[in-house]
Phi, psi and omega in degrees: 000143188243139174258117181279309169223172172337313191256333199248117141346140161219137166223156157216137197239228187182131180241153187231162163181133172244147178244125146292156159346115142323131172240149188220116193073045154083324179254152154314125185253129191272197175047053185176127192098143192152160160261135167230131180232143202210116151305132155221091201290151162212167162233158183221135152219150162320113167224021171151150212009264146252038169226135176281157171202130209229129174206125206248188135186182190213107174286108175302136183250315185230127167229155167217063195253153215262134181060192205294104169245171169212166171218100177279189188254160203229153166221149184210155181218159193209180177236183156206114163244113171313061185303344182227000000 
């Protein structure tokens, strides 16, 4: 994490995730299961005592997913409080 200002945060990581194929009966489903690799930058700022407010997302960089799939890029904003 890079400290931009006093209160405010900048991170950026790499996310990951592999699925197999889903199953039914024993067979393979189709369109479903793959790799995905995704940068994902967020900011985070402080904004009293233990709460936090977040806002992220995640740009597919590598996908490898099995039959017709898509991976769009995602944003998400959140709260947090740190109680300890």
């Amino acid at each position: 994490m890079i400290r931009l200002a006093s209160q405010l945060f900048l991170d950026l990581g790499l996310d990951g995730r592999h699925g197999a194929p889903d199953t039914q009966h024993d067979l393979a489903v189709a369109n479903t299961g793959g790799t995905v690799l995704a940068l994902a930058p967020g900011i985070r700022c402080h904004l009293a005592g233990g709460l936090w407010l977040e806002v992220a997302g995640q740009l597919p960089v590598y996908t490898h997913l099995f039959g017709l799939q898509s991976v769009e890029p995602t944003a998400a904003a959140g709260a947090e409080y740190l109680a300890f």
